[in-house]
C-alpha positions in Angstrom: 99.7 90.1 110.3 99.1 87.3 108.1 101.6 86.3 105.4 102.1 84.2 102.3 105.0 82.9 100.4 104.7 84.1 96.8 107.8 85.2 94.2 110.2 83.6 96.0 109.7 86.3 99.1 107.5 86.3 102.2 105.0 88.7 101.7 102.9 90.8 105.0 99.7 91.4 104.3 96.3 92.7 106.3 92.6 91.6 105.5 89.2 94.3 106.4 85.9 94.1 105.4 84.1 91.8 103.1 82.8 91.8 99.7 84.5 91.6 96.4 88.5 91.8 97.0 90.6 95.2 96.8 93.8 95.0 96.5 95.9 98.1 97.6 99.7 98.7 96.8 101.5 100.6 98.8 103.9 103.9 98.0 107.5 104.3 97.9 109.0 103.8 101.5 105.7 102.8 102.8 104.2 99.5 104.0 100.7 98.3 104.2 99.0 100.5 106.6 99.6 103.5 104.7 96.1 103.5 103.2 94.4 103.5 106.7 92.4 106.5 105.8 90.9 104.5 102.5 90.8 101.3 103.8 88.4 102.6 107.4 86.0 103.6 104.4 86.6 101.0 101.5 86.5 97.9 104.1 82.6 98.7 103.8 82.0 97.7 100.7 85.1 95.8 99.7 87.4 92.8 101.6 90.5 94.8 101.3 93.7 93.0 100.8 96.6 95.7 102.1 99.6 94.1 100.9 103.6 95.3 101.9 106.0 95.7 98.7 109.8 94.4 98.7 112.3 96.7 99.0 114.3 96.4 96.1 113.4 95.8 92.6 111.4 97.4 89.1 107.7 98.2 88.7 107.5 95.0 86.8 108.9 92.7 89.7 106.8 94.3 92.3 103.6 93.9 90.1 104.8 89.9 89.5 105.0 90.2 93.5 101.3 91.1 93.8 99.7 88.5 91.1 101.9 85.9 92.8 100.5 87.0 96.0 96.9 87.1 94.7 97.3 83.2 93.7 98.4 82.4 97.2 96.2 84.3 98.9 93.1 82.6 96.7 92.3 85.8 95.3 91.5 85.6 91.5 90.2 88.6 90.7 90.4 92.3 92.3 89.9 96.2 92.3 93.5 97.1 91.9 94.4 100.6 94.3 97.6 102.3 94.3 99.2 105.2 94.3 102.8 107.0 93.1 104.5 103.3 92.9 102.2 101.3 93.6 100.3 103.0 90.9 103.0 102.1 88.3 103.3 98.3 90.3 99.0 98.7 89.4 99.7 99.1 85.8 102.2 97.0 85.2 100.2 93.8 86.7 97.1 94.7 84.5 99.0 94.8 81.6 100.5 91.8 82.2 97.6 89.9 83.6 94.3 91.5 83.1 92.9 88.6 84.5 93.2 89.3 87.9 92.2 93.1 87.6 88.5 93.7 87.5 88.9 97.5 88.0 92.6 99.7 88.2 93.1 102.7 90.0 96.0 104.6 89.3 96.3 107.7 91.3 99.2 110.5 91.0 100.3 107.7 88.9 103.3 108.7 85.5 103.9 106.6 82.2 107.8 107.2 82.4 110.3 109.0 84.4 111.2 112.3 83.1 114.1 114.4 84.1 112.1 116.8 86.3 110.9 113.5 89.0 114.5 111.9 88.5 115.8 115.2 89.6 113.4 115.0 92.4 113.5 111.3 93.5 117.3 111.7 93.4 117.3 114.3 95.3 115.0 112.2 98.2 117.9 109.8 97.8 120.7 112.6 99.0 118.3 113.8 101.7 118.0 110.0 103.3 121.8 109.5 102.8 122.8 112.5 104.5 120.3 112.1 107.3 120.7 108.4 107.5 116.9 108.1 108.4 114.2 106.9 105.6 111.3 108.4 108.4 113.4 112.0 109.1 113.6 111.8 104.8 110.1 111.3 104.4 108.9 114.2 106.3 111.6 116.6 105.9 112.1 115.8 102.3 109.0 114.1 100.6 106.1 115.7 102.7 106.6 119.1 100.8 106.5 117.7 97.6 103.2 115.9 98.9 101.1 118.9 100.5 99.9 122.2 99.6 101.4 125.2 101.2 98.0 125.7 102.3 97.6 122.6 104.6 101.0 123.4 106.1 99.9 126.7 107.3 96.0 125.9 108.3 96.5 122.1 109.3 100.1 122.2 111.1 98.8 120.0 113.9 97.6 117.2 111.2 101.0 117.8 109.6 102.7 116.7 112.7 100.4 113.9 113.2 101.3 112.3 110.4 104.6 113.1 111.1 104.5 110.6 114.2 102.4 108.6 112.0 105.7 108.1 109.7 107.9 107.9 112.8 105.8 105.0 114.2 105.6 102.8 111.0 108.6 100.0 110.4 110.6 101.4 107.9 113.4 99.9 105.4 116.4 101.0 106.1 118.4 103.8 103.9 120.1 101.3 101.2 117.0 99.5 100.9 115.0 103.3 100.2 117.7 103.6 97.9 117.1 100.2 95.9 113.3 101.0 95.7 113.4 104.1 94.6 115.5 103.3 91.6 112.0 101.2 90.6 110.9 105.1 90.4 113.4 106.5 88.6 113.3 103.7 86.3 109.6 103.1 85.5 108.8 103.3 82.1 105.2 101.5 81.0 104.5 103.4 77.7 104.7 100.8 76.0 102.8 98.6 78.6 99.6 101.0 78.5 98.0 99.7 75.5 97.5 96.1 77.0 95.5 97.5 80.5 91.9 96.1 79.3 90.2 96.9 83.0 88.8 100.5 83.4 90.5 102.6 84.7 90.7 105.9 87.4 93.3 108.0 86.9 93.4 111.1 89.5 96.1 114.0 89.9 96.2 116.7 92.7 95.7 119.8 90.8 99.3 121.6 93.0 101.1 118.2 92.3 104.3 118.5 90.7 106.3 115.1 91.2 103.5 113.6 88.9 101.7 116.3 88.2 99.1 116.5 85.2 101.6 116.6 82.6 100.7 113.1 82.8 97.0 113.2 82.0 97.6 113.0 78.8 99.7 110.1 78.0 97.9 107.7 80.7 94.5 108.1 79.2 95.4 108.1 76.0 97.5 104.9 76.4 94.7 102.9 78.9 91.6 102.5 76.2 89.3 102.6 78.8 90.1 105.4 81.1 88.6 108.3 83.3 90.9 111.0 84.9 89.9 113.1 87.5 91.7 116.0 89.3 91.4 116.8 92.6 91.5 120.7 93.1 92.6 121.3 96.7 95.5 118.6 96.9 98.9 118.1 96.1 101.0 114.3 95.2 98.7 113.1 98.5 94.9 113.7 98.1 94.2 110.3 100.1 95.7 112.8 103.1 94.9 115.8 101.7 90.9 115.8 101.2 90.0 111.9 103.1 86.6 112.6 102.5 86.4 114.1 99.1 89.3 111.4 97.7 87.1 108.7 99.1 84.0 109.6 98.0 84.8 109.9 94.6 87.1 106.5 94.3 84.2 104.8 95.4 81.7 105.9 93.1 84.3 104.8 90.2 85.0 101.4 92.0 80.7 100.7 92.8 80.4 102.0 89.0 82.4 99.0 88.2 
């Protein structure tokens, strides 16, 4: 894997496909292969940029992260991806510098922390402290919050699959979880939204309640130039949830734009 030197850390990243340049921030606890299932399909319209985060730090530091590593990696405009915080890394660099962000999508994305996620998120922090594993914490403590009942009980083979998936990845270990989570418990962009000029897809699961669709609302009415969409079937993950579906509409936003 290629990397660059940008913010003052060394940053991983992987190229596929070709076309205009995709950038695509990774999750909480996850590095850049975690969009495989998006990337297989995006890489054939877009040259996708899948970039790893730092593991400590706010929003704001890990969006300064990505525009530093889009200006050493030549990149001077992009389709902005993430999702859950690298969503709220997404909005925070096209707020800041709406330059480099020719499309933003924001997907099971909030505007501010409220006490229900902190409850939540701290609660992912006791789970990976008491297990002393940030893969075991992921699975046994995040994937429930991430799938439906109803893919645990018809899919439990996939479930396990990306179980191992998890497993297989590098992972940071449990203070470093608990350093980049605090960037989730402490994200607030309300007052960031009104300065996102680049239009904008914002998408819930419909049975998501870490970020659920309380926060419909207050995205779309912050980002002037803003669609939401809900995806019916899916939880906090539709990008494992419904591949297909999730796919096919973010691309019909992204080729819109």
């Amino acid at each position: 894997m290629p990397t660059v030197q940008a913010n003052g850390i060394e940053i991983y990243y992987e190229v596929q496909g070709e076309g205009e340049p995709m950038v695509l921030i990774p999750y909480l606890a996850a590095d850049q292969a975690c969009y495989a299932f998006q990337v297989a399909e995006y890489a054939k319209h877009y040259t996708c940029f899948s970039v790893d985060l730092r593991g400590a730090g706010l929003s704001e530091l890990l969006a300064a992260d990505i525009a530093a590593f889009m200006q050493a990696a030549g990149v001077g405009q992009a389709h902005i991806f993430g999702l859950s915080l690298g969503a709220a890394a997404g909005m925070w660099l096209a707020a800041k510098h709406p330059e480099k962000v020719k499309s933003l999508s924001l997907h099971s994305a909030w505007t501010a922390s409220d006490p229900f996620l902190r409850a939540v998120v701290e609660g992912w922090q006791i789970i990976a402290q008491a297990l002393a594993s940030v893969p075991e914490m992921i699975i046994q403590g995040i994937f429930p919050w991430c799938f439906t009942p109803e893919m645990y009980a018809a899919r439990p083979e996939y479930v396990e699959s990306l179980a191992e998936f998890v497993r297989s990845r590098p992972m940071p270990p449990v203070d470093a979880f608990i350093r980049q989570s605090g960037a989730v418990l402490a994200h607030d962009a309300t007052g960031a939204l009104g300065s996102i000029q680049a239009p904008t897809l914002i998408t819930f699961g419909r049975h998501d309640m870490v970020t659920s669709t309380r926060f419909a609302a207050p995205l779309s009415e912050g980002i002037a130039n803003s669609e939401v969409l809900v995806f019916e079937d899916c939880s906090h993950a539709p990008i494992y949830e419904n591949v297909e579906e999730f796919n096919q509409q973010t691309l019909a936003f992204l080729q819109r734009h």
